[in-house]
C-alpha positions in Angstrom: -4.6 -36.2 -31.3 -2.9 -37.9 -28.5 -3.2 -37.1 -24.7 0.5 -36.3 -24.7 -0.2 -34.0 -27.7 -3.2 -32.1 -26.0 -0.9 -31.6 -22.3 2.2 -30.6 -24.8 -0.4 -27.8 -26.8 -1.8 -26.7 -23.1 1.5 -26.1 -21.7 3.2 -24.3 -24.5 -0.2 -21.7 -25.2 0.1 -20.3 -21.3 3.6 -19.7 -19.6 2.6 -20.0 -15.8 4.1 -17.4 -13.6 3.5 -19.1 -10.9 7.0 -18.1 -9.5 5.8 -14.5 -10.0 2.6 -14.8 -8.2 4.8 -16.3 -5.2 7.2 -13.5 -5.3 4.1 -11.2 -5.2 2.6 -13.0 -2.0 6.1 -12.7 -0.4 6.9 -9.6 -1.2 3.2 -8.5 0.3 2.6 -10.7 3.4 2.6 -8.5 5.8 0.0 -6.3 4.5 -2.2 -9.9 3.3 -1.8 -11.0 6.6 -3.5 -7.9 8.1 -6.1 -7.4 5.4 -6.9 -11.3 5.8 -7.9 -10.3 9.8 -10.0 -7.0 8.7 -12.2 -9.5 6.1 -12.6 -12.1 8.8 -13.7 -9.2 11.5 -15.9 -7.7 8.5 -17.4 -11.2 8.3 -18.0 -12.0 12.1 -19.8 -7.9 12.1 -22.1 -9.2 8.9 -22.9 -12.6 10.5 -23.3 -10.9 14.0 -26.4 -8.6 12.3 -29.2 -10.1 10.6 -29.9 -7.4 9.6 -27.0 -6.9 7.3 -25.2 -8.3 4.0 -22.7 -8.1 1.7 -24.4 -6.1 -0.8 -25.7 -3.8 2.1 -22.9 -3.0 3.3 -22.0 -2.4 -0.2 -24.7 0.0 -0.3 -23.8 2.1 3.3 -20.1 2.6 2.3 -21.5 3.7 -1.2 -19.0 1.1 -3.0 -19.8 -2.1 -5.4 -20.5 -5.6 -4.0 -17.7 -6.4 -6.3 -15.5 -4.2 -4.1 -17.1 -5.6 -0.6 -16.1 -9.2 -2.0 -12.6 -8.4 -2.5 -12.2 -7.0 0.4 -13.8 -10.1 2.4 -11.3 -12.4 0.1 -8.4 -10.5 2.4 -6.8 -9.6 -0.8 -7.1 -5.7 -1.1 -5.3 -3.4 0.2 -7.5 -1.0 2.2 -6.9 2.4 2.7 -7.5 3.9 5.7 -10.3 5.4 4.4 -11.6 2.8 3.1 -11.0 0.9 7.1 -13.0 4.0 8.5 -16.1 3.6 5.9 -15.9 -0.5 7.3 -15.6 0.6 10.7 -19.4 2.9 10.6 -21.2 1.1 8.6 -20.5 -1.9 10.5 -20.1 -0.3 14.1 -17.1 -1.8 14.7 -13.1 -0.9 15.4 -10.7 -2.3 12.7 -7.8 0.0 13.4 -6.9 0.9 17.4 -3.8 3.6 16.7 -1.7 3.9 19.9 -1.0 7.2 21.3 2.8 8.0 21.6 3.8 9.4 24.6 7.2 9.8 25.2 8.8 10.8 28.3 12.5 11.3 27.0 13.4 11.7 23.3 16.5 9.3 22.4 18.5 10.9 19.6 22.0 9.5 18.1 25.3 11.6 18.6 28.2 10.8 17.0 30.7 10.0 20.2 33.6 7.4 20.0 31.0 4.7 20.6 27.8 5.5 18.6 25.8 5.3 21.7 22.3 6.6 22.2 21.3 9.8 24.8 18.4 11.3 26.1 17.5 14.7 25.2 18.3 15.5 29.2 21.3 13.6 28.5 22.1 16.1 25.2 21.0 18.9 27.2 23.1 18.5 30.0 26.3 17.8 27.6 26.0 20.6 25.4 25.2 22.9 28.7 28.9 21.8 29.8 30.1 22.1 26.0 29.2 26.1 25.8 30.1 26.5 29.6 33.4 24.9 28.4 33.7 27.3 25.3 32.8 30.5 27.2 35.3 30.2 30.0 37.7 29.6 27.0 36.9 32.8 25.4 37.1 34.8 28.7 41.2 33.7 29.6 
């Protein structure tokens, strides 16, 4: 059998879906991106402690060393669960969730030019609107 043979037999036995696979990683960057920066902060906490590994890690969060290596690949995607099991065993912060605090709630209402008003802004319009609509029922 010739090279050319052999490549041609190769080829033809496995389609690639290669395309697919870059679809997939497309499609899903945002969420690879992030998990890519949790397994290189997992990795700095394990190389940081001498004291601790992979597999014990593994052990702490009471999941498989299979599992710990997938997650240091930067290819699963965590839970948040999952982030808060990394985060104690490890004695770390993954995860910092912003409080909200809002001083004025923006709301849309239809008007002539789609614009945006505060609920003091709301307020104060629909205070006029039923002052408006009781001094109409009154005359």
């Amino acid at each position: 059998m010739t090279t050319l043979e052999k490549l041609k037999q190769i080829s033809e036995a496995a389609p690639s879906d290669w395309r697919e696979q870059a679809q997939w990683r497309k499609d899903n960057r945002d969420w690879l991106r992030k998990s890519g920066r949790i397994a290189v902060a997992v990795l700095e906490a394990i190389d940081a402690n001498p004291e601790m590994s992979q597999a014990k890690l593994a052990e702490k969060m009471g999941v498989t060393k299979q599992y710990i290596s997938k997650i240091v690949k930067g290819q699963e995607n965590l839970s948040l669960q999952t982030i808060c099991k990394l985060e104690a065993a490890l004695g770390i912060t993954l995860v910092d969730v912003k409080s909200f605090q809002a001083t004025q709630t923006a709301v849309p209402v239809e008007y002539s030019q789609h614009q945006w008003l505060t609920s003091r802004q709301i307020h104060s319009e629909m205070t006029s609107a039923f002052a408006y609509s009781q001094s109409y029922q009154a005359a």
